[in-house]
N, C-alpha and C positions, 0 to 999 in steps of 0.2 A: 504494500500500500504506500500513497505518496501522498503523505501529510502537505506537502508544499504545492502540492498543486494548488491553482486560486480555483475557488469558490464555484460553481457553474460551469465548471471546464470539464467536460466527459473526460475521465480520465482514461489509459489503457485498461480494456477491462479484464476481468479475471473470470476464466471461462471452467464453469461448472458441467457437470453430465445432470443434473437436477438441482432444480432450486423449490425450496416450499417455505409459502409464505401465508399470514395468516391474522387475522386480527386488525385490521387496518383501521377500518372503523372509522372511515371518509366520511363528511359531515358532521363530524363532530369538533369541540375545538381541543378535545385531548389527543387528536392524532397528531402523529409527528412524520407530517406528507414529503417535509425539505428531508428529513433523512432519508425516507422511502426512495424518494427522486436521486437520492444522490448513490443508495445502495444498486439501484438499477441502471444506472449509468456506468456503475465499476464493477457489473458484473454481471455474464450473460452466461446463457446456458441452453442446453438443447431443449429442456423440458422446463415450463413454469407450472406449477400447480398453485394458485388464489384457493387456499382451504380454510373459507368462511368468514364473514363477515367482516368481509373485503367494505363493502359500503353499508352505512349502518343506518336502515330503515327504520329503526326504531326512535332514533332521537330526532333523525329528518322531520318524521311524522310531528315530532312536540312541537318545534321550530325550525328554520331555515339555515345552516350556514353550511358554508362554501367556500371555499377560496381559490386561491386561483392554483396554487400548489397541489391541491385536490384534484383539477382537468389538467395537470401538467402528470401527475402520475397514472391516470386513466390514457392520455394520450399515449403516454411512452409505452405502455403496456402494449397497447394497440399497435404501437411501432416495432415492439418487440414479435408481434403472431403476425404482422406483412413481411418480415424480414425471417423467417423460416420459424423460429421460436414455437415448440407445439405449446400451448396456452390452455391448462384447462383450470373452471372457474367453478370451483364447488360451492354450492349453498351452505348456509352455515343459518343461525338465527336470528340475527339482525339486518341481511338480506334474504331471509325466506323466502319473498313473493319472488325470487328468481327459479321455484320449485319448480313455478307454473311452465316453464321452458326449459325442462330437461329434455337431451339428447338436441335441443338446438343450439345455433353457431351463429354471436354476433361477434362482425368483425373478425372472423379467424381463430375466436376464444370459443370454445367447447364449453356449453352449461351442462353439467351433472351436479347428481345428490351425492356419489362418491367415485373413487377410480381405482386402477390396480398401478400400480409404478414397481416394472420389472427392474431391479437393478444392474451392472454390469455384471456380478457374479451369479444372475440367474434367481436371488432371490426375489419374493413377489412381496411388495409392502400394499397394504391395503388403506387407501385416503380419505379421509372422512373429515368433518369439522369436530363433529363429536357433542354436540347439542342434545344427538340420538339419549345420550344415553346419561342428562342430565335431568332426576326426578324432577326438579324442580320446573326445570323448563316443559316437559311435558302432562305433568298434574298439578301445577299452580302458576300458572302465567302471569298473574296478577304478583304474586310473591316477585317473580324474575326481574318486570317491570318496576318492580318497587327497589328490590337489588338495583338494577341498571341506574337508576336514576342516585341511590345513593352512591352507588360506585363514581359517576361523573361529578358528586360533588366535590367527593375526596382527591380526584384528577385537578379539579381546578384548584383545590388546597396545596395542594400539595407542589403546582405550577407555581405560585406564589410565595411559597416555602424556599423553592428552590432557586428563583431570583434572590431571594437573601442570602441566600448559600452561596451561589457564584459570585455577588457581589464581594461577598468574604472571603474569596479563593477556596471554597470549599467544594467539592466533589458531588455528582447527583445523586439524590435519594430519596427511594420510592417509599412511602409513604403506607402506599393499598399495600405492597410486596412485603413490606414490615407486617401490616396486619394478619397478613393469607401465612403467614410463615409463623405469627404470635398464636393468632384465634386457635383455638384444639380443634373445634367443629368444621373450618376451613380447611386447615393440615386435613384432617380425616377425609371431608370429600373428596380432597385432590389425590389423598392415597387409595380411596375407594375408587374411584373414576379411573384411575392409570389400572389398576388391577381388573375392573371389568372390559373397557376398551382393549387390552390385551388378551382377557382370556375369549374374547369374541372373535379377535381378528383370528386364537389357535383353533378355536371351533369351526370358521369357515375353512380353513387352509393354507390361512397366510402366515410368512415364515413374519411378520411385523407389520406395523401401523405405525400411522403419520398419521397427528391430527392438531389439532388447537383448542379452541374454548376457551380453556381455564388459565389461558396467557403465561404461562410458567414453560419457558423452553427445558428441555429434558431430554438424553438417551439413556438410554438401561433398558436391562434384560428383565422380565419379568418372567418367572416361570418359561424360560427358553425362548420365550416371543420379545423381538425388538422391539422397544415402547419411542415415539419419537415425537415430541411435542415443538413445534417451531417456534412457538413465545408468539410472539404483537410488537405490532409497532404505534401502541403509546406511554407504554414502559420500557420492553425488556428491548425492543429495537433490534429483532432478531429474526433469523432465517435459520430454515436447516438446507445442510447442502451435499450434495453425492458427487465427490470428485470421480473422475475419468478412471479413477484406477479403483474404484467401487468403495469408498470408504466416507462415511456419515458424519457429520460434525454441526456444530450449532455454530453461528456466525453473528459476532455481535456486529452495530453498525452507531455506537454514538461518538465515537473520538471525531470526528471530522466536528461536532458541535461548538468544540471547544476551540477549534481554529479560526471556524466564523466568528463569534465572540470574539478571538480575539482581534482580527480583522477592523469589524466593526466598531471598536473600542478604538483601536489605531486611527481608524480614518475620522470618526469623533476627535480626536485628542490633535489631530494637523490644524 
């Protein structure tokens, strides 16, 4: 990676056999679109998989926001599946209504509810968002929604926390990520959810699963099934990715932050 590169300048990129991304959560103002843009500019790959709530219908619905860094990472996207890129766009549950168009293709992006992603050494990982298999979202919607909305508050606290922080020369810290890692009843779901999602993917016949949701990037072995969670990008600002020689790794993407800041501080201070 090339910290010096400036700011907007595609850099050379860094070419992956799969990329999975996940959590985006576009219209919202806790997404973090200038790192997304800047992750997919440095780095391309034969297969994309968007696994779930890539755009987030739910907070759309409350009110309106958008920017402009929001249709600058739908564009690229788009420029990534004209440009060979296979692009497939799984539903998750903050864009659900994209259920209604399973097995069609906008733009060169594939809509599914899940997919298979062979890897180079023949294993078959099974792609899902992973909503499936959240009580909560499936027998109390109203609960979810109530969750969602406090969860966005803690986003924007925590946004505000963290301009203190950097003003102090202090490092970024997540706030939700402290709590889901404090709360008992959190930890539990998260270690309930990783153990049923895995023991499903061994029931169908997949040697592993890639999924999201629960925004906590992750690889480990569960009971002999690969467990692989790509995180989001309004925290953890991460992907997972299958190098050309078959091998799986979580990818952070927030150090370029810290350049622009300082950038910006610089051309301030001329």
């Amino acid at each position: 990676m090339k910290p010096q590169e400036p700011i907007g300048v595609d850099p050379a990129p860094y070419r992956y056999r799969a990329i999975f991304i996940s959590d985006i959560h576009l219209g919202t103002a806790g997404c973090k679109a200038e790192f997304l843009l800047d992750f997919l500019r440095a780095n391309e790959s034969k297969y994309l998989y968007l696994v779930g709530d890539i755009i987030d219908g739910w907070q759309l619905k409350k009110g309106w926001f958008w920017k402009q860094s929001h249709n600058d990472v739908i564009q690229k996207i788009l420029r990534k599946a004209r440009k060979g890129t296979q692009v497939t766009y799984i539903a998750g549950n903050h864009d659900e209504a994209l259920r209604q168009f399973l097995g069609l293709a906008f733009g060169d992006i594939q809509i599914a509810d899940e997919a298979v992603h062979e890897m180079a050494d023949g294993r078959r990982l099974w792609v899902m968002h992973g909503d499936m298999f959240d009580g909560v979202i499936q027998h109390a919607r109203w609960l979810a929604h109530f969750g969602d909305g406090l969860y966005t508050l803690i986003l924007r606290l925590n946004h505000h926390f963290n301009q203190v922080r950097h003003r102090l020369g202090l490092s970024y810290w997540s706030l939700s990520q402290f709590l889901k890692h404090k709360v008992k009843n959190a930890v539990a779901f998260i270690n309930s959810f990783e153990e049923i999602v895995t023991a499903e993917a061994s029931r169908r016949g997949y040697d592993g699963v890639v999924c999201g949701h629960i925004h906590k990037p992750q690889i480990r072995d569960i009971n002999g099934v690969l467990y692989c969670n790509d995180g989001d990008w309004v925290e953890s600002l991460s992907a997972l990715v299958e190098t050309h020689s078959g091998e799986l790794k979580i990818v952070y993407w927030p150090y370029r932050q810290s350049q622009q800041m300082e950038i910006e501080e610089h051309a301030l201070s001329i």
